[in-house]
N, C-alpha and C positions, 0 to 999 in steps of 0.2 A: 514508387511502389504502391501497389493496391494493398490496404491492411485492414484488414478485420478486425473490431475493435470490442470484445466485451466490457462491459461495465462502461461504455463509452459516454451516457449521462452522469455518473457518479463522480465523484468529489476529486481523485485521479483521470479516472479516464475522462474527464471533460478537460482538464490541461495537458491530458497526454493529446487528446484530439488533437487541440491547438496548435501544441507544436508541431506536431506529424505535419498537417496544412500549411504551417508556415515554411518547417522545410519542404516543401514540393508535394507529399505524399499525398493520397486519397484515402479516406479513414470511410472506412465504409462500417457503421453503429449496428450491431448487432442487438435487437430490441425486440421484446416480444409484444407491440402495439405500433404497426409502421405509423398510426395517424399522430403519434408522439409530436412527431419532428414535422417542422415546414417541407415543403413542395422544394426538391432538390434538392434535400437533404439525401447523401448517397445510405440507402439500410438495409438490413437482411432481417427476415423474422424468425426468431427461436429462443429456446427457453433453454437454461440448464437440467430441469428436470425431462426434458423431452430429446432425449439423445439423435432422432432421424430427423432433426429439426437443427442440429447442429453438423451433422452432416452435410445436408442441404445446404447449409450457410458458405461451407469450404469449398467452393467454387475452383477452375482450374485456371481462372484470373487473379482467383487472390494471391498473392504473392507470403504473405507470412499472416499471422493471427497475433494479434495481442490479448491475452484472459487474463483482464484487471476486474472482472468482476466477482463482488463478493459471495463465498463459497455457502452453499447450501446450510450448510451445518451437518447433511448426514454423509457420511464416505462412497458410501455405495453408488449413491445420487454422482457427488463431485467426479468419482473416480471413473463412471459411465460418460461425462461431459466432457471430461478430459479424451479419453480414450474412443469418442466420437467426432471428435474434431480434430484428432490425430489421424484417423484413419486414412484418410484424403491427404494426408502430404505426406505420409511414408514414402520414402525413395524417389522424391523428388526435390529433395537438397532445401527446400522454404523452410521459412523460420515460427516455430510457435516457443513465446514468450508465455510464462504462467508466472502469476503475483501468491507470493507465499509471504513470512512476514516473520522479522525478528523474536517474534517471543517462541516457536520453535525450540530456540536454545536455553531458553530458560533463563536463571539466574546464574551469570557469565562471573560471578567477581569481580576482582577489581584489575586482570587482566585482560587488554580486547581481546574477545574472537572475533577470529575470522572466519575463509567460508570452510576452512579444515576441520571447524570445533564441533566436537560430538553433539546433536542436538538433546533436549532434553523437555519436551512441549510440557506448556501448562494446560490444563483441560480444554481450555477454548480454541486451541490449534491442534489436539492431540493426533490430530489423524494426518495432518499435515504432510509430516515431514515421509511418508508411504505418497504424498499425492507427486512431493515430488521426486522421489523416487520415479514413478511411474513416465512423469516430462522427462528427467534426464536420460534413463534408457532408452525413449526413441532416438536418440542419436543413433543410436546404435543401427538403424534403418532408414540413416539419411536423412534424419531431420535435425533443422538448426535450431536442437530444443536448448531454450535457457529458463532458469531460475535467477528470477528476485526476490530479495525477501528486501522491500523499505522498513526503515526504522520506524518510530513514530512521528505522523505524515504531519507538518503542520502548516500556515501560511494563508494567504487569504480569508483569512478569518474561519477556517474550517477546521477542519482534525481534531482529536482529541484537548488539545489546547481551547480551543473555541468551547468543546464543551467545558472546559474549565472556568472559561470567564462565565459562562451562564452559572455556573454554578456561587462563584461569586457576587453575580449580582444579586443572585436568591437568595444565599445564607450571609452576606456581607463580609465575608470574606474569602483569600483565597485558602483550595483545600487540595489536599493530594493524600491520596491512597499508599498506605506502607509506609517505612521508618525515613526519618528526617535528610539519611543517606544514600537514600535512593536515586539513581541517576536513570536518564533514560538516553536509549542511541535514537539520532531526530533524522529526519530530513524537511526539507522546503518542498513542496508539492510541484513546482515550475522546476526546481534540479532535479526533480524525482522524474518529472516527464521528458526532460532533456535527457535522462539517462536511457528512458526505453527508446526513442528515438536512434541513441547512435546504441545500442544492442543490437537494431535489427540491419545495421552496416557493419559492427566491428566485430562482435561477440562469437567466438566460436562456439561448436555444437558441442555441449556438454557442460556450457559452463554456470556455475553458482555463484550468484553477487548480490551482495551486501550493498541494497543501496539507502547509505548512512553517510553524510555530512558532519555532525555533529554525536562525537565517539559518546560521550557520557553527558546530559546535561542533569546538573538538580533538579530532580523535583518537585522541593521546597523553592526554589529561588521560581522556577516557573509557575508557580503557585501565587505566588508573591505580586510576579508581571502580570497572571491575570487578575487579578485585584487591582490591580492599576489601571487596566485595561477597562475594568469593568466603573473603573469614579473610584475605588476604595483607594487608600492611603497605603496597599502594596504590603498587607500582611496574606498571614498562610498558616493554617493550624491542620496540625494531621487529621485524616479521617479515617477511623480502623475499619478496617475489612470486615470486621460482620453488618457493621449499619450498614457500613458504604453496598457490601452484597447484596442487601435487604431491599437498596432503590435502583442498583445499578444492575445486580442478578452476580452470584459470588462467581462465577468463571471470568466477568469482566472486571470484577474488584482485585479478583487473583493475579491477572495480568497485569492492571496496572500497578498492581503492588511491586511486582518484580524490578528488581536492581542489576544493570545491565550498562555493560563496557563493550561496544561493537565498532568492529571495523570496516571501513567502507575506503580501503587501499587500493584493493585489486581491481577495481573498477576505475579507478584513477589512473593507478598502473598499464591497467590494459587495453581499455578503453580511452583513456583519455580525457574522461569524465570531470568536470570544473564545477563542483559547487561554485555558487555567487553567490546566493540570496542573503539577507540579513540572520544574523544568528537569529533561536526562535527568542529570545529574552528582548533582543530588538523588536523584532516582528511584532510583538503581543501591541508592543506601543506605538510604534507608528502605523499598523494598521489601524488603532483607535483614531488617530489623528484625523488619518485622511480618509476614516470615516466610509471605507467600503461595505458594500452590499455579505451578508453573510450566507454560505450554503452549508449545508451540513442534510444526509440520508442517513438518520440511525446509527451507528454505531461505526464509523470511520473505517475505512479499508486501510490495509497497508500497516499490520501488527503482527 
């Protein structure tokens, strides 16, 4: 398949790349500076905020879209991106994937939701759970639209955990946002990418997935591995929501504060989906071991 790949430099979409190529596919990078990328690099040029720029991209060779890249912030903006890159495959049965993100549902309890659970967005996703809205009813006109939403992304030394060990090694220990009970639903970035892959073979049109590996982890205990991670002795002191707002900006203190039990079943179930990677309490330490290169663009996709 020819795929069109937004966010195809970012922290996801560069191991969604990977494995698309690995299995067989052509990942054609959607980038608003073609001299980005080396000579042979497959690219199309356009912007999220330039909707006839995203048109132009949907070509009648592309065969599906994947939009892993991170949302504008304004709706109006995302909701024109969307619905310009839909235009071109209505009623030709191709598949557009859109990246949406766990915190949608808000604070879940201490039962998992699933993808039937009413959402309930904290302000940094608010608009969110309308964009997807808008993916899912192209089915409705023959498009193999799907929704994911990843847990929190981690692995490779990136994600929101990555920034956690920076922050360790600044204030000397580990810190996490919200009450000592705080869990969060994870995923590994390389199972996150191996899910959009068999999406664009398995997934019917219409469908919503959760794609989560790991249902609830602490918090504090991940707090703890990045401090380890970072040379510390593997402590973790809470950090309240208004300081932490003060350096992080309170919409992103607000999310990570949220306490959340999510399921990531039906993607197993239906898909056939096989997390592998290391839980993330592994991960934090033997990434330090083996001493990999670190990436990280602002504020991690895939929440």
């Amino acid at each position: 398949m020819r795929v069109l790949v937004l966010g195809a430099t970012g922290y996801i979409g560069s191991a969604v790349v990977e494995q698309l190529t690995r299995a067989g596919h052509e990942a054609i990078r959607l980038v608003k500076d073609a001299g980005r990328l080396g000579p042979g690099v497959p690219v199309r040029v356009g912007d999220l905020t330039d909707p006839a720029s995203l048109r132009a991209a949907v070509t009648d060779d592309v065969d599906a879209v994947l939009h892993i890249a991170a949302p504008t912030g304004e709706e109006a903006v995302d909701a024109a991106a969307v619905a310009a890159l839909l235009q071109r495959l209505r009623g030709t049965g191709r598949a557009f994937v859109y990246t949406s993100g766990v915190w949608v549902l808000g604070a879940t309890g201490d039962a998992a939701a699933d993808e039937e659970a009413a959402t309930d967005p904290v302000g940094i996703v608010g608009y969110r759970p309308r964009i997807e809205r808008q993916v899912l009813e192209a089915a409705e006109d023959d498009v193999r639209a799907v929704v994911i939403r990843p847990g929190i992304v981690y692995g490779n030394g990136g994600g929101i955990p990555g920034l956690m060990t920076d922050w360790a090694r600044e204030h000397g220990t580990g810190r996490y946002v919200g009450a000592v009970d705080t869990r969060w639903p994870m995923v590994h970035v390389d199972d996150l990418a191996a899910l959009y892959v068999l999406t664009l073979s398995r997934a019917e049109e219409g469908t919503l997935l959760h794609g989560v590996a790991h249902e609830a982890v602490p918090v504090a205990a991940l707090a703890a591995a990045a401090d380890l991670s970072a040379g510390g002795p593997g402590r973790a002191e809470p950090w309240p929501r208004e300081p932490a707002g003060q350096v992080l900006g309170a919409p992103f203190a607000e999310a990570l504060a949220l306490n959340q039990v999510v399921s990531g079943r039906r993607a197993v179930d239906e898909l056939g989906w096989r997390p592998e990677r290391p839980h993330p309490l592994t991960e934090l330490g033997r990434f330090e071991e083996e001493g990999h290169l670190r990436f990280e663009e602002g504020i991690p996709e895939g929440a």
